[in-house]
PDB file as gemmi writes it, atoms N, CA and C in Angstrom:
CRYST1    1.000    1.000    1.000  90.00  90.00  90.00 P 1                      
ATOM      1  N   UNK A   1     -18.433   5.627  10.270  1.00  0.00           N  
ATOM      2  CA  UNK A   1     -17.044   5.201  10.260  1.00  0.00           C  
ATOM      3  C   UNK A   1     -16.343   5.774   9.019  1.00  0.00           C  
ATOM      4  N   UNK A   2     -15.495   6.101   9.151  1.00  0.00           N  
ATOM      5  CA  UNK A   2     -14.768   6.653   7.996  1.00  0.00           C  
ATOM      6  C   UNK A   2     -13.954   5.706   7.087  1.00  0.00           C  
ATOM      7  N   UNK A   3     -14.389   6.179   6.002  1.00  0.00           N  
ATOM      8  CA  UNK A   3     -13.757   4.837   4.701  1.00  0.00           C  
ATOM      9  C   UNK A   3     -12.038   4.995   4.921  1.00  0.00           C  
ATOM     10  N   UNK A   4     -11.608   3.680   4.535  1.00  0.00           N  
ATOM     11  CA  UNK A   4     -10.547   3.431   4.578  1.00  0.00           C  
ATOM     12  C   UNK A   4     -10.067   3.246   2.895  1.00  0.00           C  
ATOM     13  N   UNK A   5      -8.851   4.041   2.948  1.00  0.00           N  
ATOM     14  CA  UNK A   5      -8.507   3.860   1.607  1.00  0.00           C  
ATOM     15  C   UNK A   5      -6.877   3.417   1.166  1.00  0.00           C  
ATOM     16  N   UNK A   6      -7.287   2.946   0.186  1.00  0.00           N  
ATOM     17  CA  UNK A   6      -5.988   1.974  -0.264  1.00  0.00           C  
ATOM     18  C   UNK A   6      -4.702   2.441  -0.826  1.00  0.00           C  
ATOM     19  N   UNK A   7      -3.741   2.955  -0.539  1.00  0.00           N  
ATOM     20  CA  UNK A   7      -2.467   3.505  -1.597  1.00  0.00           C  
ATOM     21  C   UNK A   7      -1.496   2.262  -2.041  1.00  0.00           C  
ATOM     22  N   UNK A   8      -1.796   2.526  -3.218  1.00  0.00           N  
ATOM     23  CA  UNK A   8      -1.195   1.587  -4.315  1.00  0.00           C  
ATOM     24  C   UNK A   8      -0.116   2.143  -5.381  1.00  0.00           C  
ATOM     25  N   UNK A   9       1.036   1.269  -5.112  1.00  0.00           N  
ATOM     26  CA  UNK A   9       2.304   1.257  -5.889  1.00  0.00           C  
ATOM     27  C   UNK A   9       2.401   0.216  -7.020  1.00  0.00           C  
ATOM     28  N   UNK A  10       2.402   0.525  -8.253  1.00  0.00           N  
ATOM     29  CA  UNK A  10       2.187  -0.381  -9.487  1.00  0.00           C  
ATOM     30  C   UNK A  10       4.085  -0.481  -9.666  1.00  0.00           C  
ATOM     31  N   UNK A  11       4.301  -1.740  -9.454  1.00  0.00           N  
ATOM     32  CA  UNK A  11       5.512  -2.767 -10.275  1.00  0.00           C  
ATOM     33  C   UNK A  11       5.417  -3.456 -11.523  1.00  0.00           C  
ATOM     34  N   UNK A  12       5.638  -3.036 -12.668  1.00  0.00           N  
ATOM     35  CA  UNK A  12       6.003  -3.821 -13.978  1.00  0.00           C  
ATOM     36  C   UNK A  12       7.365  -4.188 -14.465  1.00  0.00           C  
ATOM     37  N   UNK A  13       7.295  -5.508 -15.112  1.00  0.00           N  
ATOM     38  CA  UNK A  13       8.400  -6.040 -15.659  1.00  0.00           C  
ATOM     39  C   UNK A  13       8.384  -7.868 -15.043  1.00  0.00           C  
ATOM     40  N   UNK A  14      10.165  -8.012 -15.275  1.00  0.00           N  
ATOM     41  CA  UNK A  14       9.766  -9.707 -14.778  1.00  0.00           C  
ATOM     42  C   UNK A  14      10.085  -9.934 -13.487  1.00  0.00           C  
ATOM     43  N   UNK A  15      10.781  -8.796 -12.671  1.00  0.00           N  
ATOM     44  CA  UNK A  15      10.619  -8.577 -11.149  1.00  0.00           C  
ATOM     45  C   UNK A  15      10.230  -8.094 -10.556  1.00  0.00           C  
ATOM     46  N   UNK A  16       8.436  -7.877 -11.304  1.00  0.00           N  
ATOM     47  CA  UNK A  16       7.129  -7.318 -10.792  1.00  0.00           C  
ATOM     48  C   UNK A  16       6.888  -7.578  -8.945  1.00  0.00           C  
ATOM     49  N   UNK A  17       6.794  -8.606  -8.597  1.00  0.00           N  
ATOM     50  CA  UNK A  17       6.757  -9.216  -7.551  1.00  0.00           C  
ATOM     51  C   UNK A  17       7.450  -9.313  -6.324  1.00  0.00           C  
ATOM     52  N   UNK A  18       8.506  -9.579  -6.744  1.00  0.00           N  
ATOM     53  CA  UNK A  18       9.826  -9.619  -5.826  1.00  0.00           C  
ATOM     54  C   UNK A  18       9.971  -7.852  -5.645  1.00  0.00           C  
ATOM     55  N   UNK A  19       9.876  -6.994  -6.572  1.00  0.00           N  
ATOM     56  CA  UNK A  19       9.879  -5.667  -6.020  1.00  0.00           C  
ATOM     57  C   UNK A  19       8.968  -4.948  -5.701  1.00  0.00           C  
ATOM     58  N   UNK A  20       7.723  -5.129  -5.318  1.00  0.00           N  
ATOM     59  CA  UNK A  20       6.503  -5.091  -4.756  1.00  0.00           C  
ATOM     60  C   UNK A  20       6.869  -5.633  -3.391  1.00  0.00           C  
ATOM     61  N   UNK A  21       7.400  -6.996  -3.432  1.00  0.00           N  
ATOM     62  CA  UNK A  21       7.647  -7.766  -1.671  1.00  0.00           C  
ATOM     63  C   UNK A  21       8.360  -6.795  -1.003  1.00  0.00           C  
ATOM     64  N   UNK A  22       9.489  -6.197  -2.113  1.00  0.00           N  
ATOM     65  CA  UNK A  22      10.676  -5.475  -1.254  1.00  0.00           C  
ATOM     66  C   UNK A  22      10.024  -4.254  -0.516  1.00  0.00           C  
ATOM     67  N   UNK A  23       9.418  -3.477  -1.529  1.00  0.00           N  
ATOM     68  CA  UNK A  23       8.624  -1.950  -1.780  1.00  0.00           C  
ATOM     69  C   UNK A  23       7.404  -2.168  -0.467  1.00  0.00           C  
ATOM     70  N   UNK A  24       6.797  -3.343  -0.154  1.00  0.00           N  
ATOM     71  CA  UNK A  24       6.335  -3.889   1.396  1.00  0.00           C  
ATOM     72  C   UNK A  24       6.751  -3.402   2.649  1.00  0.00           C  
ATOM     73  N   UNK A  25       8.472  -4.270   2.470  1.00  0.00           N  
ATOM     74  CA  UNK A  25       8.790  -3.982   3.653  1.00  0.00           C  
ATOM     75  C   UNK A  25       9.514  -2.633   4.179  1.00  0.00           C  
ATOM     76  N   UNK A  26       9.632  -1.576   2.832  1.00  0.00           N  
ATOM     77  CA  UNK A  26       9.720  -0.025   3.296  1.00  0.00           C  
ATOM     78  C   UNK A  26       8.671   0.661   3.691  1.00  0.00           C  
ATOM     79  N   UNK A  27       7.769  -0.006   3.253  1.00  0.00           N  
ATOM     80  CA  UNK A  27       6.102   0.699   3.675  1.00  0.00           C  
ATOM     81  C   UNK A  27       6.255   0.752   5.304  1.00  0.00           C  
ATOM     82  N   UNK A  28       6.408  -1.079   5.668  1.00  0.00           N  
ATOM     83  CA  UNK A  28       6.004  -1.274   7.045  1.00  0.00           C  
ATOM     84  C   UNK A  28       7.184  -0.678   7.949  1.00  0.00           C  
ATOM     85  N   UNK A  29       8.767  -0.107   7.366  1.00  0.00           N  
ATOM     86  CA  UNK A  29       9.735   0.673   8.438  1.00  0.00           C  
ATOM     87  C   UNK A  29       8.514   1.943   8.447  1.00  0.00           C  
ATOM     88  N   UNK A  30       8.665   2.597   7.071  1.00  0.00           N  
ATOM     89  CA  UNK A  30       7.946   4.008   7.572  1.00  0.00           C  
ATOM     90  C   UNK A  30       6.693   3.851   8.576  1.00  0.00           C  
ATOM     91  N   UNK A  31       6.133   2.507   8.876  1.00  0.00           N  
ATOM     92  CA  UNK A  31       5.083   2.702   9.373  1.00  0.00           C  
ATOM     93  C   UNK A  31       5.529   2.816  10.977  1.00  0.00           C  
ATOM     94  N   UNK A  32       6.496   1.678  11.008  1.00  0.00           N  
ATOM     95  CA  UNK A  32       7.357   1.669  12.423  1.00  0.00           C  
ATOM     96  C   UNK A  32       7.848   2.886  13.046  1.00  0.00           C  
ATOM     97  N   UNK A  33       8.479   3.392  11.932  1.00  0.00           N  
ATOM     98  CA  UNK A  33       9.177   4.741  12.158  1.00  0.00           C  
ATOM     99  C   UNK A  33       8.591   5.537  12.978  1.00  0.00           C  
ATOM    100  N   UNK A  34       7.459   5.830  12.418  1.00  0.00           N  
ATOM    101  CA  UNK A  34       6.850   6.969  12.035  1.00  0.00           C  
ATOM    102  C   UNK A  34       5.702   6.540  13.470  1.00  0.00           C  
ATOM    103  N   UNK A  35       5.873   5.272  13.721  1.00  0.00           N  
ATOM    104  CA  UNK A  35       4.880   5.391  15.107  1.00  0.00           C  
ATOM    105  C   UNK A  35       2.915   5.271  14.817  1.00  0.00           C  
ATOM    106  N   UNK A  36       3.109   4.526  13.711  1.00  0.00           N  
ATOM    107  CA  UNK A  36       1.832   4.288  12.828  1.00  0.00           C  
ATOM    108  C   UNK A  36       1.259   2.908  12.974  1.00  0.00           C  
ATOM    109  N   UNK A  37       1.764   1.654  13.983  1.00  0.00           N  
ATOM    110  CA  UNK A  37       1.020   0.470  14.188  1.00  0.00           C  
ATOM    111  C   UNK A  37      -0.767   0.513  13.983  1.00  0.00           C  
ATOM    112  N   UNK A  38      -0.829   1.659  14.474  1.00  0.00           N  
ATOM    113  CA  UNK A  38      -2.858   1.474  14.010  1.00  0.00           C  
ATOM    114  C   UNK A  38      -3.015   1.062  12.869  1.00  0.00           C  
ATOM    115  N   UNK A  39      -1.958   1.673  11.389  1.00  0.00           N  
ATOM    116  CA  UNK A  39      -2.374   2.090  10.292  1.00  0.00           C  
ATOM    117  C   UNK A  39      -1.906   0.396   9.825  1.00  0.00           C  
ATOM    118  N   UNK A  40      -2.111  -0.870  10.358  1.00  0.00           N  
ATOM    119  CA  UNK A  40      -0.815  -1.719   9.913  1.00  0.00           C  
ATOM    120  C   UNK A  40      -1.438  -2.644   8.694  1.00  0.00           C  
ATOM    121  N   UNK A  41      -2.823  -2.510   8.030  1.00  0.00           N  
ATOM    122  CA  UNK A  41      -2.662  -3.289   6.726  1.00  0.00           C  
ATOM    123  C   UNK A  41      -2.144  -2.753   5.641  1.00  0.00           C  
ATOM    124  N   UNK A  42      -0.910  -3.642   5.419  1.00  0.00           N  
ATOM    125  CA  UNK A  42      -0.156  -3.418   3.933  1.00  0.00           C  
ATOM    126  C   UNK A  42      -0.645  -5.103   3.439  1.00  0.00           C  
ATOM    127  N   UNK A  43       0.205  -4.808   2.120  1.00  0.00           N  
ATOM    128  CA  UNK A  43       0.178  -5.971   1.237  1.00  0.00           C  
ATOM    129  C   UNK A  43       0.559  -5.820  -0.002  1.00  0.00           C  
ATOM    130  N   UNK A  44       0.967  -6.975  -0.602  1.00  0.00           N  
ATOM    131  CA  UNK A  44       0.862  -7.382  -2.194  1.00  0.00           C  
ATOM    132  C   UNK A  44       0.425  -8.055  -2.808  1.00  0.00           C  
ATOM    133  N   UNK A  45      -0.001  -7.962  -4.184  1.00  0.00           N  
ATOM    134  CA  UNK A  45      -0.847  -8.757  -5.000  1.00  0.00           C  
ATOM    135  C   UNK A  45       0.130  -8.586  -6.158  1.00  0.00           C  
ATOM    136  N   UNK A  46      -0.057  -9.825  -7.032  1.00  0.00           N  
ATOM    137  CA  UNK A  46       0.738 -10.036  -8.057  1.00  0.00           C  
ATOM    138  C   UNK A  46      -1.122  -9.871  -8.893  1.00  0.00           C  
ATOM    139  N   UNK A  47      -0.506  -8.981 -10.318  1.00  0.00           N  
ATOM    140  CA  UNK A  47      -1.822  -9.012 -11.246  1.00  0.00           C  
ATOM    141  C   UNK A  47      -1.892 -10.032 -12.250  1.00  0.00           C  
ATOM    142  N   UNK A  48      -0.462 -10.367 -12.768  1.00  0.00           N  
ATOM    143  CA  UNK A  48       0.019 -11.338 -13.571  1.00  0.00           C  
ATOM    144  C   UNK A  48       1.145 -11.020 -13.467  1.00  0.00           C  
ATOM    145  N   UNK A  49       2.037 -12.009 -14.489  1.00  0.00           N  
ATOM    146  CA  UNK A  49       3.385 -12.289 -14.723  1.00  0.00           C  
ATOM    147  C   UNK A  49       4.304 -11.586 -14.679  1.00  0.00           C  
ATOM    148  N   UNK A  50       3.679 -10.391 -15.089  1.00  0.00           N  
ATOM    149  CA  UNK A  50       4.540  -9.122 -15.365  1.00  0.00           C  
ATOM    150  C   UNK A  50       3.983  -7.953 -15.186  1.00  0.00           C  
ATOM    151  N   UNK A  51       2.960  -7.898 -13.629  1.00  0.00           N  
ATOM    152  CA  UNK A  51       2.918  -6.727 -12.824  1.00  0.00           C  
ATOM    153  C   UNK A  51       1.812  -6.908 -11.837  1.00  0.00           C  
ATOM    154  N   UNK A  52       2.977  -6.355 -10.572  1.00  0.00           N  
ATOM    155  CA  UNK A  52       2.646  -6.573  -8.942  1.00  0.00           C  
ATOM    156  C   UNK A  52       2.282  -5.346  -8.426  1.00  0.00           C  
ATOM    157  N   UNK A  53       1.504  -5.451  -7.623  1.00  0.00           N  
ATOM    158  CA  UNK A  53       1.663  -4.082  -6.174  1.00  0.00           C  
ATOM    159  C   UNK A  53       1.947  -4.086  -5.192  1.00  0.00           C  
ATOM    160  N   UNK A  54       2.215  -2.997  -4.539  1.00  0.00           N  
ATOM    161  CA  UNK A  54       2.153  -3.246  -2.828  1.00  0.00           C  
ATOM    162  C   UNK A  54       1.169  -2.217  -2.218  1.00  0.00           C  
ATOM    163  N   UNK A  55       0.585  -2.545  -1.166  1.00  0.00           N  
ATOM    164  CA  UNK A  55      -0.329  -1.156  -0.804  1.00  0.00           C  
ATOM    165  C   UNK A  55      -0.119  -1.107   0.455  1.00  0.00           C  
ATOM    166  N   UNK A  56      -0.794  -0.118   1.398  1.00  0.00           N  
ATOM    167  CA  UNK A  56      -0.826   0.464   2.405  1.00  0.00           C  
ATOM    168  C   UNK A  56      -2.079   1.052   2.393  1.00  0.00           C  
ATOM    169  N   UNK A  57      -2.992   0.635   3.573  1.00  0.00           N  
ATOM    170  CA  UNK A  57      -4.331   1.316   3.791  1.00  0.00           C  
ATOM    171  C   UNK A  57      -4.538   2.203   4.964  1.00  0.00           C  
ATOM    172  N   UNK A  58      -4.992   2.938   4.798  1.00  0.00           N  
ATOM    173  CA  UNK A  58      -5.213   4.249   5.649  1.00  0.00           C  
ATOM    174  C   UNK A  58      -6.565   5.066   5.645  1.00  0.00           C  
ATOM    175  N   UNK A  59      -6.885   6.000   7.127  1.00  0.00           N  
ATOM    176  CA  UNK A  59      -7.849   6.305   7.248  1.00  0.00           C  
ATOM    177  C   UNK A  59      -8.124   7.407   5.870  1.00  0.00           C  
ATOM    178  N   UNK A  60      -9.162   7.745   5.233  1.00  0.00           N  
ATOM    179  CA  UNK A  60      -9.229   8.678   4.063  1.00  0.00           C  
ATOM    180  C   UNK A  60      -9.194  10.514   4.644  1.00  0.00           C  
ATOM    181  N   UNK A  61      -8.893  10.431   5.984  1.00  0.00           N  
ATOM    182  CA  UNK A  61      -8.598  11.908   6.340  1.00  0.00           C  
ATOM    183  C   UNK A  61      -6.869  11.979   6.420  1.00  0.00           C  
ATOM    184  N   UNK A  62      -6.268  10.911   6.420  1.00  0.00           N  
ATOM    185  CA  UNK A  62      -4.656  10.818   6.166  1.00  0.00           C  
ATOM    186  C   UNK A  62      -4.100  11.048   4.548  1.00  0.00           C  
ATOM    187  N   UNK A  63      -5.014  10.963   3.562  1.00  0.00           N  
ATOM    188  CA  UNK A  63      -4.545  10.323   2.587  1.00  0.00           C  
ATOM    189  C   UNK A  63      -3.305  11.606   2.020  1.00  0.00           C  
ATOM    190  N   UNK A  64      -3.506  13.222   1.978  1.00  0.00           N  
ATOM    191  CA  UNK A  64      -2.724  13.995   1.622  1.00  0.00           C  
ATOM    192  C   UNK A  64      -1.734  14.213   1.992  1.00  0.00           C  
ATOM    193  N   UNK A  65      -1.632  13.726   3.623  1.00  0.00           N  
ATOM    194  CA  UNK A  65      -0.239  13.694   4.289  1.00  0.00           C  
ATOM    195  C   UNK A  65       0.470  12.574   3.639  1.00  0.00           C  
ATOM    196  N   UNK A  66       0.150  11.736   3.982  1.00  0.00           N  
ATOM    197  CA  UNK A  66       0.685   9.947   3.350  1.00  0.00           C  
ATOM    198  C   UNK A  66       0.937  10.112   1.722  1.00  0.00           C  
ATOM    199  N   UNK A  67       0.431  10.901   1.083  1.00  0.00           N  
ATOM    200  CA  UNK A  67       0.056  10.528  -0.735  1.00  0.00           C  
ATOM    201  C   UNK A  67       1.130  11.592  -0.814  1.00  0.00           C  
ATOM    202  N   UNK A  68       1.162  13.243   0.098  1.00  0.00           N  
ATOM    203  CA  UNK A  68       2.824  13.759  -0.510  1.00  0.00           C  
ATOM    204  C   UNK A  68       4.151  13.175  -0.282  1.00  0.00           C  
ATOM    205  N   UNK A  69       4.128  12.528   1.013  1.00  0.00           N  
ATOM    206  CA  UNK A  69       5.124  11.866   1.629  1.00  0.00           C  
ATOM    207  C   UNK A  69       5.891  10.653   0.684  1.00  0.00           C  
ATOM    208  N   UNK A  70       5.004   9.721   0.326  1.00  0.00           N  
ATOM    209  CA  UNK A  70       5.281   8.360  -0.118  1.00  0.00           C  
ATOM    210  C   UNK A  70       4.850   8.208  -1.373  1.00  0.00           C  
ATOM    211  N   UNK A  71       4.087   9.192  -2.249  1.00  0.00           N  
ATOM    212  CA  UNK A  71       3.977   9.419  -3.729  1.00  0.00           C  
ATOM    213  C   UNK A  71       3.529   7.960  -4.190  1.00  0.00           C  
ATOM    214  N   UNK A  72       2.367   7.352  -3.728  1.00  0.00           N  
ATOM    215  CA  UNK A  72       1.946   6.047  -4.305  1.00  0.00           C  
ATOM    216  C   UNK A  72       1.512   6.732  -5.864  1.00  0.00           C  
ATOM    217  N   UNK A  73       1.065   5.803  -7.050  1.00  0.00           N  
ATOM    218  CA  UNK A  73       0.815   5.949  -7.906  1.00  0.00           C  
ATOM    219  C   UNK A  73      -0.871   6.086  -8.293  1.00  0.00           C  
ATOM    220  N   UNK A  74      -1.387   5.585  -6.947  1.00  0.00           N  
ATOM    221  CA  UNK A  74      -2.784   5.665  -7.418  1.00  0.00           C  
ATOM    222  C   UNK A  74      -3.526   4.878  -6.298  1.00  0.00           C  
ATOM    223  N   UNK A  75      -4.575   5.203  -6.164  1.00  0.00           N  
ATOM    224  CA  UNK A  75      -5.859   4.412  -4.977  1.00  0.00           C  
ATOM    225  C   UNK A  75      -6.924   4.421  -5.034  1.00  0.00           C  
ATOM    226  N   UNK A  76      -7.819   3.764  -4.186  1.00  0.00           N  
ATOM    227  CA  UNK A  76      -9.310   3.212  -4.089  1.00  0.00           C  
ATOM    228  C   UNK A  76      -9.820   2.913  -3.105  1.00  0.00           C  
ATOM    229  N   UNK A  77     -10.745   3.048  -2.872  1.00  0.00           N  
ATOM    230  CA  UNK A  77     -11.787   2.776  -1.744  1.00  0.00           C  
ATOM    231  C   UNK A  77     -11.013   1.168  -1.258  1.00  0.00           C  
ATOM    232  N   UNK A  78     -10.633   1.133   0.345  1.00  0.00           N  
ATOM    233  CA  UNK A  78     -10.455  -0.321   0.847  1.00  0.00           C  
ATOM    234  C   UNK A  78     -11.996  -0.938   1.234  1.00  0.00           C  
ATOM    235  N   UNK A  79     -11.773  -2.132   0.720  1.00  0.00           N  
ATOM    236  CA  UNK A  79     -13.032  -2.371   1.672  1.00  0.00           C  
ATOM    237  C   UNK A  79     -12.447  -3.859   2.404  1.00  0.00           C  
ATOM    238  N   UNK A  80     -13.268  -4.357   3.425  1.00  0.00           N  
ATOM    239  CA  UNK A  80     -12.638  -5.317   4.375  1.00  0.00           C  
ATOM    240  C   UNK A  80     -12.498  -6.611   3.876  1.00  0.00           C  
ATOM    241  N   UNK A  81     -13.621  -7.181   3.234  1.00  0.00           N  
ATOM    242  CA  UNK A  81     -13.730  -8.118   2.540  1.00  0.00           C  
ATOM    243  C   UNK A  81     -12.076  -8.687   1.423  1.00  0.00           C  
ATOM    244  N   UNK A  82     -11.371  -7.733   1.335  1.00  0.00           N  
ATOM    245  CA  UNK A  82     -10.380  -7.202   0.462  1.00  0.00           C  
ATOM    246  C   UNK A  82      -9.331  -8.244   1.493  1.00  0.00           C  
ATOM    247  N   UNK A  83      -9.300  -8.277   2.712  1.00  0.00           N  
ATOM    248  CA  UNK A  83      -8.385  -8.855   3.382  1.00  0.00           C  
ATOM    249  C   UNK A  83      -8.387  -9.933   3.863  1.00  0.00           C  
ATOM    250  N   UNK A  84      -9.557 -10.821   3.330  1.00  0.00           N  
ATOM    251  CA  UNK A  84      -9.766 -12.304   3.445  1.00  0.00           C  
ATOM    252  C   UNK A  84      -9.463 -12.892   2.454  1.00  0.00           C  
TER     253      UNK A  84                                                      
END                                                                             
């Protein structure tokens, strides 16, 4: 099975969170858009007070199309356990 990997957008400051939620729901149009329902775990995590993410996971043979397109800041191996 092919690893699934995580693209991650880092939010700092004191509307870490709230712009991570927002930065979410552009993930999930492009995903609409774009005709990508397979690809559909996103999410956010707050790290602390003053800095959130949002991610988008994808198969790891997508990642160069997706990573020029949407310029996340950085990623990692998904693993499933991650979504409980």
């Amino acid at each position: 099975m092919e690893r699934q990997i995580k693209l991650i957008w880092d939010f700092r400051g004191f509307g870490a969170l709230q712009t991570a939620t927002h930065h979410e729901i552009h993930i999930k149009e492009f995903i609409k858009s774009n005709n990508l329902e397979h690809f559909h775990i996103t999410g956010v995590e707050s790290i602390s007070d003053m800095h959130a993410t949002a991610f988008w996971v994808v198969p790891e043979s997508q990642i160069m199309t997706y990573r020029d397109i949407l310029k996340p800041h950085r990623a990692t191996v998904y693993t499933e356990h991650e979504n409980k």
